[in-house]
C-alpha positions in Angstrom: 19.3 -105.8 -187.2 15.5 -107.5 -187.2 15.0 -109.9 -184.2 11.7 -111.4 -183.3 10.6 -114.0 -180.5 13.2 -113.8 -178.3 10.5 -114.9 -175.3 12.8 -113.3 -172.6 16.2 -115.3 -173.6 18.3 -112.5 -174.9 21.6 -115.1 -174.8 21.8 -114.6 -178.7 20.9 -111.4 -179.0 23.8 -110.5 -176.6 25.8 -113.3 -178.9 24.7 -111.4 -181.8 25.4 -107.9 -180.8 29.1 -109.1 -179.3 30.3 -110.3 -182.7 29.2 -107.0 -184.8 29.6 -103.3 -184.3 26.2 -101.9 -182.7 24.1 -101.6 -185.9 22.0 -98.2 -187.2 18.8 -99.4 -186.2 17.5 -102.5 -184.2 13.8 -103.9 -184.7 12.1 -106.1 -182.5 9.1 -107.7 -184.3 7.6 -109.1 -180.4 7.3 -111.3 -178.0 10.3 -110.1 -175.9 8.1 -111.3 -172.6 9.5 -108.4 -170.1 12.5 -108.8 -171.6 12.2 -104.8 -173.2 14.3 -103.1 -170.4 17.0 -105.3 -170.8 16.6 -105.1 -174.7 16.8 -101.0 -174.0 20.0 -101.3 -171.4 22.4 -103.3 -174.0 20.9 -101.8 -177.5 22.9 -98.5 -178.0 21.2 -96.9 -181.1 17.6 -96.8 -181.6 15.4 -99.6 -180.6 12.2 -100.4 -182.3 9.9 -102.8 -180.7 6.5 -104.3 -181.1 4.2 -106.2 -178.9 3.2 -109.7 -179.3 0.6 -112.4 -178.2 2.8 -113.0 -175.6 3.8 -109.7 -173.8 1.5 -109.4 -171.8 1.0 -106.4 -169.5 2.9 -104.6 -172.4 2.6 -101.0 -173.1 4.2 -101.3 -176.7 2.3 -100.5 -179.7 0.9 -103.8 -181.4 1.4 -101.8 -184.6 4.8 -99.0 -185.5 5.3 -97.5 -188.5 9.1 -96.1 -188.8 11.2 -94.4 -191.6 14.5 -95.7 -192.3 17.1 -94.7 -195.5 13.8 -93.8 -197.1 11.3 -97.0 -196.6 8.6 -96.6 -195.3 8.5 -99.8 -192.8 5.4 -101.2 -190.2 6.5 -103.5 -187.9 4.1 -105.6 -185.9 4.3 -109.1 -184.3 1.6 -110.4 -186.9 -0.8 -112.1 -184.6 -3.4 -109.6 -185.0 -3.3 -110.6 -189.4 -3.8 -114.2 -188.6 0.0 -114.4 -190.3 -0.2 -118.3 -189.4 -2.0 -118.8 -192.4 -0.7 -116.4 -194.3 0.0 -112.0 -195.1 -3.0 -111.3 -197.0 -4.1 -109.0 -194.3 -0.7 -107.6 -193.3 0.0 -106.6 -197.0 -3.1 -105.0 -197.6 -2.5 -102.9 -194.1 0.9 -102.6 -195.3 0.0 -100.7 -198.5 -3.1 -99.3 -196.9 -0.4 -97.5 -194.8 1.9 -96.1 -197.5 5.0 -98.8 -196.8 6.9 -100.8 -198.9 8.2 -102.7 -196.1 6.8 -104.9 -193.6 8.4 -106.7 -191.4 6.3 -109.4 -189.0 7.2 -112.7 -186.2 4.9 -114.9 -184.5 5.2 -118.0 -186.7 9.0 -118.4 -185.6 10.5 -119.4 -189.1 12.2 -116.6 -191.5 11.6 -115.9 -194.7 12.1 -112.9 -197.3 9.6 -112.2 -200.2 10.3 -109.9 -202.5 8.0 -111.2 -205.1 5.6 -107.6 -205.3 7.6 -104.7 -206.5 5.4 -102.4 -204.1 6.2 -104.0 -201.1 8.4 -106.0 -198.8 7.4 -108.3 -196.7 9.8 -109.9 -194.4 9.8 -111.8 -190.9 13.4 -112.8 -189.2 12.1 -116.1 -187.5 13.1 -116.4 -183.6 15.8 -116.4 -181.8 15.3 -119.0 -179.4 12.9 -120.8 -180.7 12.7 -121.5 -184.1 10.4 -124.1 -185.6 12.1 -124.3 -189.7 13.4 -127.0 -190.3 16.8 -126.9 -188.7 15.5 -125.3 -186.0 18.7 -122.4 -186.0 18.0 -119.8 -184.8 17.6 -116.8 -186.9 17.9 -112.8 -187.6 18.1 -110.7 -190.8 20.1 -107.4 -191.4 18.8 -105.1 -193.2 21.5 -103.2 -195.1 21.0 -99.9 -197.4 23.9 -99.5 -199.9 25.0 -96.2 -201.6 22.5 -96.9 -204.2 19.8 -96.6 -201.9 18.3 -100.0 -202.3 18.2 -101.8 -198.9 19.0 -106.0 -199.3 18.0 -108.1 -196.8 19.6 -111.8 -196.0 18.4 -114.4 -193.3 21.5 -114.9 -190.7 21.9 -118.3 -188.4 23.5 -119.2 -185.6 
């Protein structure tokens, strides 16, 4: 599960979490604004987490690298690679680091791209504040099948 922006209102994570069983992994892409500990308390398998421009005080890492079912993933909030107007910066990090995934928030509105074969780049949008058109808001699972290829799809509530 890959959650971003959740600006310490956790309603739809708990919403999320309630109609699913407790997923492998769960990856929090920043701005949880103190909201960590009670992010820690209901998650029940490992929690990944980032900081962002907003968590302040924060003693998370701006920057994680992690290994799941074989990819090589860096999570960060993306405010530090100007991600606003665009990943240039955050892919060449990215690769610079080994990973073929990277997974980033701050700009509130999701989107996969899949277009480089080498890498990955994803961000799951916000969940309580989204800014795409629509404005629902939005999470993406992350799923690794048999074959060992991991798909990726943009969920709304």
């Amino acid at each position: 599960l890959v959650v971003s922006d959740t600006h310490g209102r956790e309603e739809n994570l708990e919403l999320i979490l309630s109609q699913m069983p407790m997923p492998d992994h769960v990856i929090h892409l920043g701005d949880s604004e103190g909201g960590e500990d009670y992010i820690r308390e209901i998650i029940t398998c490992p929690l990944h987490i980032v900081a962002g421009n907003c968590d302040f005080f924060s003693h998370l890492p701006k920057v994680d690298i992690v290994e799941i079912g074989g990819y090589r993933i860096m999570l960060t909030h993306g405010h530090y690679y100007y991600v606003s107007v665009g990943t240039r910066d955050l892919v060449e990090d990215a690769k610079a680091n080994g990973c073929n995934v990277v997974m980033f928030g701050h700009t509130h509105r999701p989107f996969i791209n899949q277009d480089d074969p080498e890498l990955t780049i994803l961000n799951p949008g916000s969940l309580s504040f989204p800014r795409q058109e629509g404005r629902r808001p939005s999470f993406i699972m992350m799923e690794i099948g048999e074959d060992g290829i991991a798909r990726y799809k943009i969920h709304y509530l």
